[in-house]
DOKOLDO-14735 format. One record per residue (C-alpha): x, y, z. Coordinates in Angstrom, 1 decimal, decimal comma. Layout:
! DOKOLDO-14735
node x X&y Y&z Z
...
This chain:
! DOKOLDO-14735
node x 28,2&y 15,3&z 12,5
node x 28,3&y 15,0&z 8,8
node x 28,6&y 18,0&z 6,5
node x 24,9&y 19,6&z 5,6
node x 25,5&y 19,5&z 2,3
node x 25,2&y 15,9&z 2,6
node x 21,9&y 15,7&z 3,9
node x 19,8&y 15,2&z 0,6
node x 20,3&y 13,8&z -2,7
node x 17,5&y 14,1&z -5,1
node x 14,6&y 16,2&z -3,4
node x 13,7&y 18,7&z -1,6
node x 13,2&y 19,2&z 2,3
node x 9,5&y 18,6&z 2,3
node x 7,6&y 18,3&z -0,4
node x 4,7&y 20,7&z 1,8
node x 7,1&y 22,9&z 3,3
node x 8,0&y 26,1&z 1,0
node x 11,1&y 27,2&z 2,5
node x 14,2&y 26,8&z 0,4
node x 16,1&y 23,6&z 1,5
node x 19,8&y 23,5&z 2,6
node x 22,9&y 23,5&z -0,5
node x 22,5&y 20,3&z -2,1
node x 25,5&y 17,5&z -1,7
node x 28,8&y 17,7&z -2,9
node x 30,7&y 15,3&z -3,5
node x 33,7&y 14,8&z -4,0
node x 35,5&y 11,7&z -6,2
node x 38,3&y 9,6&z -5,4
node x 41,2&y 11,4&z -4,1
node x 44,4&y 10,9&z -6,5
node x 42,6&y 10,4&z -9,6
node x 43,2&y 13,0&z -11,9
node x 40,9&y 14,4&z -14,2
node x 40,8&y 12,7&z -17,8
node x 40,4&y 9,8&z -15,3
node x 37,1&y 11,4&z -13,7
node x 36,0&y 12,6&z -17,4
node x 36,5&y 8,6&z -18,3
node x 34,3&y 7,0&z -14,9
node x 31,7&y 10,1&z -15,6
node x 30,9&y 9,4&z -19,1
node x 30,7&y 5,5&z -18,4
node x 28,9&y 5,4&z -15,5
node x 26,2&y 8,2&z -16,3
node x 25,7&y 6,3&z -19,5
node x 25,0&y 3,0&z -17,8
node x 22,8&y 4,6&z -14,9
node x 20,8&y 6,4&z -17,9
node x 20,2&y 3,0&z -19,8
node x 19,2&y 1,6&z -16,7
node x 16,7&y 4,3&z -15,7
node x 15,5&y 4,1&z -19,2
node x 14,9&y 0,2&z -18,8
node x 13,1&y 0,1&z -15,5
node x 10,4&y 3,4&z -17,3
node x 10,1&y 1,1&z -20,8
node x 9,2&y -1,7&z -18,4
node x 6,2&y 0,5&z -17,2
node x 5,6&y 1,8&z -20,3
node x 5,2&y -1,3&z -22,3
node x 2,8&y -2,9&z -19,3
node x 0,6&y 0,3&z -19,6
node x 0,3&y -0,4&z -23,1
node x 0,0&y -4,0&z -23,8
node x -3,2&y -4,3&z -20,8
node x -6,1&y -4,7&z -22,7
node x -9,3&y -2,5&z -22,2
node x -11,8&y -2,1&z -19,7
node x -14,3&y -0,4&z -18,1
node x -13,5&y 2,7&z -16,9
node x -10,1&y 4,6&z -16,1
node x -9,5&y 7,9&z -13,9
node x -6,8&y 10,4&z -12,9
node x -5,5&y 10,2&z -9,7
node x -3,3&y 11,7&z -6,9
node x -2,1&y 15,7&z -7,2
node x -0,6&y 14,4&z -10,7
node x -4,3&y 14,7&z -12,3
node x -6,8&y 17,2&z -10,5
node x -9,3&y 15,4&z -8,5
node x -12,0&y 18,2&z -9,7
node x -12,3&y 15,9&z -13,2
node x -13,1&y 12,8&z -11,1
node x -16,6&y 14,0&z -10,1
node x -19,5&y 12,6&z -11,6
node x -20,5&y 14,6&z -15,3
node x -24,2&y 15,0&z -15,7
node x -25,4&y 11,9&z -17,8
node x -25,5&y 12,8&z -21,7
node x -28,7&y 12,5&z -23,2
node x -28,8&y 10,7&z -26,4
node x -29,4&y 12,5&z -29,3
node x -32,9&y 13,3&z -30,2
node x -34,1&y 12,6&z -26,8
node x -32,9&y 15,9&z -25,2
node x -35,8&y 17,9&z -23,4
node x -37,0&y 20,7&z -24,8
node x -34,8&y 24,1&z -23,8
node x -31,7&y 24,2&z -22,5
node x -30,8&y 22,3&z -19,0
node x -30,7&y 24,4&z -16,1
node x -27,7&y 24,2&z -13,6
node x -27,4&y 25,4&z -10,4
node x -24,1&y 28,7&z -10,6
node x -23,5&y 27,4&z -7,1
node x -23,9&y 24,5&z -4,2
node x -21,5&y 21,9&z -2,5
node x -20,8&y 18,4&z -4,0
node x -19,9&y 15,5&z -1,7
node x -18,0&y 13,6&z -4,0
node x -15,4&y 16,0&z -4,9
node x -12,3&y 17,0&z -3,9
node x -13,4&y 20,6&z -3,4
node x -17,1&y 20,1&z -3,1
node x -17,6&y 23,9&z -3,0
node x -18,7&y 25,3&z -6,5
node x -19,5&y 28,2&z -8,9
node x -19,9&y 27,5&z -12,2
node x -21,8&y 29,4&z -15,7
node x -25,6&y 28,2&z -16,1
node x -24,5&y 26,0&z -19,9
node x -21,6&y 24,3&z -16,9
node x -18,8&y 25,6&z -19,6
node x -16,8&y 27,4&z -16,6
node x -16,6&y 26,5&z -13,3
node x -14,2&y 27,1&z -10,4
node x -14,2&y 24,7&z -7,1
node x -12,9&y 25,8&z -4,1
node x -11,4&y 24,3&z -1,3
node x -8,8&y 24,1&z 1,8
node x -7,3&y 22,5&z 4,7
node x -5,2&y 22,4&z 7,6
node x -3,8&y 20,4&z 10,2
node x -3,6&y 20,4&z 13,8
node x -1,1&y 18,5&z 15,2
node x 0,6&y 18,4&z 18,7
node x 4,1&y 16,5&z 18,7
node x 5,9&y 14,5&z 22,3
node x 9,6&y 13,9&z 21,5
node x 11,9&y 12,0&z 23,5
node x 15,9&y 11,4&z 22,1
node x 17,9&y 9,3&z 23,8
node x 21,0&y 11,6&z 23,3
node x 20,1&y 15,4&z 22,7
node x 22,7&y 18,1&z 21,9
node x 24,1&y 19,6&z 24,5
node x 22,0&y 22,2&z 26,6
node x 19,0&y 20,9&z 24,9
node x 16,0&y 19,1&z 26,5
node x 15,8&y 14,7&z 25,7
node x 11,9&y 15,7&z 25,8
node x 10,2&y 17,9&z 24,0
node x 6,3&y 18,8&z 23,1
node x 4,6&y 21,5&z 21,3
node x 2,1&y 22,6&z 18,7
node x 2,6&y 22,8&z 15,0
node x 0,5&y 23,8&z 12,2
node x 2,8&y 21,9&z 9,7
node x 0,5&y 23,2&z 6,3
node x -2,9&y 25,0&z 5,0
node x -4,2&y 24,7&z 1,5
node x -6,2&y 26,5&z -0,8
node x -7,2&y 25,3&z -3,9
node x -8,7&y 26,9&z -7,3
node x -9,4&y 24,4&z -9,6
node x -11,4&y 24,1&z -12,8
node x -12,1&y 24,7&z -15,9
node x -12,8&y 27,8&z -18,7
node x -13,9&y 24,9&z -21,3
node x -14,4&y 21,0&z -21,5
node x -10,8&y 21,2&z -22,9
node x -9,6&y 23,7&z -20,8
node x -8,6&y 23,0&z -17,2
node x -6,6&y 24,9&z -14,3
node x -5,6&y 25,1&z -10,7
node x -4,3&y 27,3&z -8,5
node x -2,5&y 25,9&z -4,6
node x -1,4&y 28,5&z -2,2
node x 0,9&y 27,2&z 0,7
node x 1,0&y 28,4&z 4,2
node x 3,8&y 26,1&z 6,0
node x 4,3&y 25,7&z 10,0
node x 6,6&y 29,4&z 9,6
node x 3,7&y 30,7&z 8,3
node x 5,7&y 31,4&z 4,9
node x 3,1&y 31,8&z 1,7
node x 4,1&y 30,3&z -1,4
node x 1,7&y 29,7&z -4,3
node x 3,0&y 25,7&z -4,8
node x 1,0&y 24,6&z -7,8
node x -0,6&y 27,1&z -11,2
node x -1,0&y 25,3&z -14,4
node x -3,5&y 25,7&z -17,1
node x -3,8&y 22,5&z -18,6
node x -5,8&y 21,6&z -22,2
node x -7,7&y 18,1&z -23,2
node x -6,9&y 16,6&z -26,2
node x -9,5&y 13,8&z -25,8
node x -11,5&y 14,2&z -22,6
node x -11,6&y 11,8&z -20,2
node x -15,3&y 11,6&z -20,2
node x -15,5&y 11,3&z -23,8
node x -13,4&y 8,6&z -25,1
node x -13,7&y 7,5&z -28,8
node x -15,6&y 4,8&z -29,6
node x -12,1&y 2,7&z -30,6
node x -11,0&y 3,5&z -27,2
node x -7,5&y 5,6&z -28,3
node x -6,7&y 6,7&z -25,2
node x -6,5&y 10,4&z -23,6
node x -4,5&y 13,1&z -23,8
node x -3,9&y 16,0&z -21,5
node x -1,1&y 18,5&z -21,3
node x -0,3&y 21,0&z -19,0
node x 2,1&y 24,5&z -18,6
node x 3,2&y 25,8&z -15,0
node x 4,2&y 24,9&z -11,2
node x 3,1&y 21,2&z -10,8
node x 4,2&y 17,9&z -9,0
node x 6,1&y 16,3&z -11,6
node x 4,9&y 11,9&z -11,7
node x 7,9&y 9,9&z -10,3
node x 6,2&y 8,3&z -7,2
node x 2,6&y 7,5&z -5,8
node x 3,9&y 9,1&z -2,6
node x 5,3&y 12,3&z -4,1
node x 2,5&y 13,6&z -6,1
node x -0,5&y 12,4&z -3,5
node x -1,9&y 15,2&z -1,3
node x -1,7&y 15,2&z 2,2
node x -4,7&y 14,9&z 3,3
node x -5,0&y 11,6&z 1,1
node x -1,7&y 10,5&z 2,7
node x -1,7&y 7,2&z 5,4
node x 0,1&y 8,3&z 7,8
node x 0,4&y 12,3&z 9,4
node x 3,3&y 12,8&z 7,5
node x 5,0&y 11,9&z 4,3
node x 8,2&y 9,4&z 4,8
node x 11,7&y 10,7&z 4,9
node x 12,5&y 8,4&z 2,0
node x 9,9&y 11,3&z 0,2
node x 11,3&y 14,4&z 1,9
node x 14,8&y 13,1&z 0,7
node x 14,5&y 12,4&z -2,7
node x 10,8&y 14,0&z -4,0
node x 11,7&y 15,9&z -6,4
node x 8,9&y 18,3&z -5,1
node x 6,6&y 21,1&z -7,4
node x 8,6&y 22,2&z -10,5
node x 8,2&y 24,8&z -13,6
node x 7,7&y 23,5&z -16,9
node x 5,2&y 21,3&z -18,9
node x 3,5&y 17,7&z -18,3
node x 2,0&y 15,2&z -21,1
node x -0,5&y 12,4&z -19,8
node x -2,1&y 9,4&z -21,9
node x -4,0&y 7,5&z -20,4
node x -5,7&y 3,9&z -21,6
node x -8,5&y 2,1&z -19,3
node x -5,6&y -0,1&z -17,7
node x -2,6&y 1,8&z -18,4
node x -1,2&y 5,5&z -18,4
node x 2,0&y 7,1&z -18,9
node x 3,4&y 10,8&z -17,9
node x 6,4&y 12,4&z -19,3
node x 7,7&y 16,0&z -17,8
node x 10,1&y 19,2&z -19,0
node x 10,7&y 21,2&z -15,7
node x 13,3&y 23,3&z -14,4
node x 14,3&y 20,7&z -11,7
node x 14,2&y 19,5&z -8,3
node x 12,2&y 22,0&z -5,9
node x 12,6&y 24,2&z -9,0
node x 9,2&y 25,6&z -8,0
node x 11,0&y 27,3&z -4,8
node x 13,3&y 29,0&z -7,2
node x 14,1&y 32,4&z -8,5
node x 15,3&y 33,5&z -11,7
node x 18,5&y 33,7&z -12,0
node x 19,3&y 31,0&z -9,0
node x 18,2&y 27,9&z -9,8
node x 21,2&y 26,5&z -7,9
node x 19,4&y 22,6&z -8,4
node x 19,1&y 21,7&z -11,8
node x 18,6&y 23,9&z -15,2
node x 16,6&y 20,7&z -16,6
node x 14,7&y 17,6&z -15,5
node x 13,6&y 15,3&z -17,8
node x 10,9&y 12,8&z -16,6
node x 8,6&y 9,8&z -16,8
node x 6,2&y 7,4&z -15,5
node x 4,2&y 4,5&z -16,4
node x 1,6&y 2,7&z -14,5
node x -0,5&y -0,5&z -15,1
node x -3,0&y -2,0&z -13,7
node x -2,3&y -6,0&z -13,3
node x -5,3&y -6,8&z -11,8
node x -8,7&y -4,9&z -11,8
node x -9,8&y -1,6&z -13,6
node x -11,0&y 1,3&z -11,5
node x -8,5&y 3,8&z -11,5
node x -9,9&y 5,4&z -8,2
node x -8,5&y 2,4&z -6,3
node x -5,3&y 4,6&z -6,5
node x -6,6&y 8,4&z -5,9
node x -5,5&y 8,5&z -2,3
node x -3,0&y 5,8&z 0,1
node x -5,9&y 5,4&z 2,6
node x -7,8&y 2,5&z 1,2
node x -11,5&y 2,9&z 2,0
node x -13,9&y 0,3&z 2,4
node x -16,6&y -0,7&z -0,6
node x -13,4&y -0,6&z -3,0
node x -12,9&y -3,3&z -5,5
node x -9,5&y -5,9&z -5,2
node x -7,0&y -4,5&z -7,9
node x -3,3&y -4,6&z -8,2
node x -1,2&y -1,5&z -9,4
node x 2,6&y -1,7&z -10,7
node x 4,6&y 1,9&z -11,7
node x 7,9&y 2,5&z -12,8
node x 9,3&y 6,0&z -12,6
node x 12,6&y 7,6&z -14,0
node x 14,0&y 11,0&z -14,0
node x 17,7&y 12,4&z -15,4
node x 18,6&y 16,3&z -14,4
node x 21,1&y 18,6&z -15,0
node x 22,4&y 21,1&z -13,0
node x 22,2&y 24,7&z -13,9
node x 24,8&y 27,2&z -14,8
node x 24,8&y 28,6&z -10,7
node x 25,5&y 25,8&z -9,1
node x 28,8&y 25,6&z -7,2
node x 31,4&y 23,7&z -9,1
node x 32,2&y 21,1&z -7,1
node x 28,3&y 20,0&z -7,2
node x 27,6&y 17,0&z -9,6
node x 26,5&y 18,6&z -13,0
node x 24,5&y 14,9&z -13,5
node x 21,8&y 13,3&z -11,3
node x 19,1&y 11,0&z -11,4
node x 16,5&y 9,3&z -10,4
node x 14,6&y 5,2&z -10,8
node x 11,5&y 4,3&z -8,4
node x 9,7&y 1,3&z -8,8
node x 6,5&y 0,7&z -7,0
node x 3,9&y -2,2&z -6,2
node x 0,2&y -1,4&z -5,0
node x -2,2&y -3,7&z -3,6
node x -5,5&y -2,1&z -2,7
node x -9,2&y -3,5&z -1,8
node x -12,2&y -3,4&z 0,3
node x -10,7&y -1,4&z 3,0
node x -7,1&y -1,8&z 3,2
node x -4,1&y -0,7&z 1,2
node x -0,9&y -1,4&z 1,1
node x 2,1&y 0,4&z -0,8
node x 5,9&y -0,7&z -1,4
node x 8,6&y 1,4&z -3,6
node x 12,4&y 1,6&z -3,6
node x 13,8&y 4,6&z -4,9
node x 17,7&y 4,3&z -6,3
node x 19,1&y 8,1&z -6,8
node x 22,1&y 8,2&z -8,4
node x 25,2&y 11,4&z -9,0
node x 28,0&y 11,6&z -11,4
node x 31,0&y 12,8&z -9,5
node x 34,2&y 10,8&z -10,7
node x 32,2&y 7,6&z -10,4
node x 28,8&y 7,6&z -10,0
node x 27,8&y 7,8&z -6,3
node x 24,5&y 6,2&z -5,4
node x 21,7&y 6,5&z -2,4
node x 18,8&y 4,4&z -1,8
node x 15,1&y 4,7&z -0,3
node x 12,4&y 2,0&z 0,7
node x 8,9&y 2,2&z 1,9
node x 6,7&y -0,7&z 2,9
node x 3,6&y 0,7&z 4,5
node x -0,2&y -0,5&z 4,6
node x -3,4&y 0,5&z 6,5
node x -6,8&y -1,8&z 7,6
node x -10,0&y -0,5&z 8,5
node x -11,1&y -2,8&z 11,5
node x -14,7&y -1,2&z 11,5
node x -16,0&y 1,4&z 9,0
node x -14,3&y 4,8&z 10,4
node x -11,5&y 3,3&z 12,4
node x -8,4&y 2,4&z 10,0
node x -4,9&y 0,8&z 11,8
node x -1,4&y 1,6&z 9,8
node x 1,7&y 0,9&z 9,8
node x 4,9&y 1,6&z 7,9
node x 8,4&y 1,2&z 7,7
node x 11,6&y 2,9&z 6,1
node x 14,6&y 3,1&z 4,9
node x 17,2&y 5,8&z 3,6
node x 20,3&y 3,8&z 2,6
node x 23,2&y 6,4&z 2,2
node x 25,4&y 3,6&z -0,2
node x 28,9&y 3,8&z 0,1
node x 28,9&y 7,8&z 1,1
node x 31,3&y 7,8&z 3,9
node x 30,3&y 8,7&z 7,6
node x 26,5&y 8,3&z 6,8
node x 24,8&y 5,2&z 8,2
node x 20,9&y 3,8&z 7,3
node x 18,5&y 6,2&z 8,3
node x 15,5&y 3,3&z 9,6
node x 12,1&y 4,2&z 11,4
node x 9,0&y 2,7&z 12,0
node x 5,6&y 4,2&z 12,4
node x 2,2&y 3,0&z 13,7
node x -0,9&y 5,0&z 14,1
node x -4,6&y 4,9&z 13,8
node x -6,9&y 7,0&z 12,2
node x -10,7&y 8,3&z 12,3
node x -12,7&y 9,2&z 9,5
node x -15,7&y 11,4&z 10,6
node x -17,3&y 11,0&z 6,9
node x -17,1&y 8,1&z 4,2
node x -17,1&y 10,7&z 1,4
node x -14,1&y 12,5&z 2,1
node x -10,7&y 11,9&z 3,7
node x -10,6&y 16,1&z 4,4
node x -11,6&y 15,3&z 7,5
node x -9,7&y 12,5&z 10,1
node x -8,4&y 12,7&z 14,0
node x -4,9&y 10,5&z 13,8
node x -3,0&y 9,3&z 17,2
node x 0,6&y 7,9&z 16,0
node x 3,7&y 7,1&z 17,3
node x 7,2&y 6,5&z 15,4
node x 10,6&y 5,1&z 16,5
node x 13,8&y 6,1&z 14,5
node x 16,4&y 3,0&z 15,4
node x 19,1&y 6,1&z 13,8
node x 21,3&y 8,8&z 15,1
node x 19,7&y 11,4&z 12,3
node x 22,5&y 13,8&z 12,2
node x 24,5&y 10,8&z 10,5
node x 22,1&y 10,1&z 8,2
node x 21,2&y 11,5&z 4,8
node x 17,9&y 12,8&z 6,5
node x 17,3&y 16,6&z 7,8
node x 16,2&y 16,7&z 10,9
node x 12,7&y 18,9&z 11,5
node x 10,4&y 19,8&z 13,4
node x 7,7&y 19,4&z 10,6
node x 8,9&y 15,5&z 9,8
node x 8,9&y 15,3&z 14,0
node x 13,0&y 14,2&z 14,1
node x 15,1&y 16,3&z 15,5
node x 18,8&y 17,0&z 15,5
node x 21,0&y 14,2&z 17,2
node x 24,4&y 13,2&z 17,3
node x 23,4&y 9,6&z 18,8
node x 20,9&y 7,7&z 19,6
node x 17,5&y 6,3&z 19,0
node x 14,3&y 8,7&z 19,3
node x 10,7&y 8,3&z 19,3
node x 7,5&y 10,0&z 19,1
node x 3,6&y 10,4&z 20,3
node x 1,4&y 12,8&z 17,8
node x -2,0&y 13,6&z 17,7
node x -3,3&y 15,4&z 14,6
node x -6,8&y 17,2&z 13,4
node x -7,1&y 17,9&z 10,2
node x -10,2&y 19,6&z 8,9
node x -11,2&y 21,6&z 6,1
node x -13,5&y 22,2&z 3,4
């Protein structure tokens, strides 16, 4: 079995799950080499990884850019709050407004949004949306090869997270949110806080169509991938991938700028680092800094809520979605001095979406600095049909590629499921039957093993899995 601290690169253990995740790697570099010579193969191959990194986010960047206009653009996924996606009352043109002011109701439920439960001020300058939601799910494992004195099946109940959100805003400008945790120990964490401020609302673009501006202060899901930043209950599949719980970078401290143009939009991030949002002053034993950055275009089509979930419902228009992500960290000042002080981090993803189906792929290439630079891959290919208006089929594949680490092989598994969708406004609600094959020995992997991403420890040998899942809310 390979050393634990092996077992994750870039992220943290689950991007849902609160707990603090095992030491990170270290590596070690070539034995013999002595250390001007390590100094020499750090400095190069940082540099080039960097450049690289950089290239891959300009690429992104320059696509979001150059797309010409069109007719409507929208945040998406946990990166942007779903709250601001909901339909504003139509403005009434100047000189045609009725007489006295409009009357709002302070309270009510709206279909269309994320957390259709609302209380807002009688002019509609503050409001607060509430929401939450939790899943169900009851897990049959069977491995080939268990650990000794352990069981090759196994079954049980798990509550694997519960949500509750506080999002608004105080002003137009002024936005916020607040996320408290539960995981399946029952630990509470609050995972996101941010206040955020509008430069140019998203509602109210200019008339020479400049683009948008948002920043925002606190505990948020920095953009790197689609799959990182989208919320669980907006996920295909019961569980996000292992290429995700490997190298998400997870919520993190610090500030995020967004621009945003009717095709294109762009993110850049200042956090305190990988899972830094599990951290505690003075430990941050990940990283002291993360610097990070992510374009998206769209190549074909121009409604932005294509992309708001991985589901794909039906009555959604054909459009195709390219991103480019990049992130460089640092390690802070407690780390154990054997860890890499250098890391990073280049996804590139491909979305095709339409009336009904969706279908996702991204490779993720992590990279350390340790003597030579020592890198890990991820890839997902995944996709998801709706054969009659509730009823959706997925399926999805991947890969955690360990490089040239030695004693680690592939990590590969393969997941197909179905899904039902009580309601065509909302994905809160869904029943999910799914079952998964891992063609790996996980203990020799770069994967941790748990109960909450339904592998379990094993020293050889294939497993596989039957789940069913409720997940409900409101």
């Amino acid at each position: 079995m390979p050393d634990d601290g092996l077992k994750a690169t870039f992220g943290m253990e689950a991007k849902d799950i609160v707990v603090r995740r095992p030491p990170l790697p270290r590596f070690h570099g070539p034995a013999g080499e002595d250390q001007r010579s390590q100094t020499v193969h750090r400095s190069r191959d940082s540099a080039t990884c960097i450049r690289i990194g950089f290239a891959f986010f300009v690429l992104g960047a320059a696509l979001a850019l150059a797309l010409p206009a069109a007719a409507q653009f929208a945040p998406s996924g946990g990166a942007l709050p779903h709250a601001r996606e909901s339909a504003e009352p139509p403005v009434v043109p100047e000189g045609e407004a009725p007489e006295g002011e409009a009357k709002r109701d302070i309270a009510g439920f709206e279909k269309g949004n994320f957390n259709g439960f609302y209380v807002q001020s009688r002019d509609g300058e503050f409001r607060i949306n509430i929401g939450a939601y939790t899943q169900l799910r009851y897990n049959l494992l069977w491995r080939e090869t268990p650990p000794v004195d352990e069981s090759s099946f196994v079954a049980g109940f798990i509550v694997p997270r519960t949500f509750f959100f506080f999002e608004g805003r105080f002003t137009p400008d002024i936005e916020y949110q607040l996320r408290l945790a539960i995981n399946d120990s029952g630990d509470f964490a609050v995972q996101i806080a941010y206040a955020g401020y509008n430069f140019r609302d998203y509602h109210r673009r200019s008339a020479h169509r400049h683009g948008t501006w948002n920043l925002r202060a606190g505990r948020q899901f920095v953009a790197l991938t689609r799959e990182d930043w989208m919320y669980s209950q907006d996920s295909l599949t019961t569980e996000a991938s292992a290429v995700d719980q490997t190298f998400g970078p997870g919520s993190s401290d610090g500030v995020q700028a967004f621009y945003g143009r009717d095709r294109g939009r762009l993110w850049f991030a200042l956090t305190n680092g990988v899972a830094g949002g599990n951290e505690a002053f003075p430990n941050n034993l990940t990283s002291q800094v993360l610097l990070s950055a992510r374009g998206e275009a769209q190549l074909l089509g121009d409604d932005w809520t294509n992309y708001n979930d991985l589901v794909g419902r039906r009555g959604r228009p054909f459009g195709i979605l390219l991103g480019a992500g990049s992130g460089y960290g640092i390690r802070g000042p407690n780390a154990p001095p054997e860890d890499p002080k250098h890391f990073g981090q280049v996804t590139l993803d491909l979305t095709l979406a339409g009336n009904g189906f969706q279908v996702l792929t991204y490779g993720v290439w992590n990279w350390q600095a340790v003597g030579t630079a020592q890198s890990t891959w991820g890839f997902v290919a995944q996709g998801g049909y709706f054969i009659l208006d509730p009823w959706q089929v997925y399926l999805r594949y991947e890969l955690v590629d360990p490089g040239r680490l030695p004693g680690l092989v592939s990590f590969n598994a393969l997941t197909i499921g179905s899904s039902l969708f009580p309601f065509d406004w909302t994905n809160r609600y869904k029943v999910s039957v799914e079952g998964g094959l891992l063609f790996s020995a996980i203990n020799q992997t770069l994967v941790e093993p748990t109960g909450v991403l339904g592998w379990l420890p094993a020293d050889e040998g294939n497993q596989y899995y039957l789940r069913f899942q409720l997940q409900f809310g409101f």
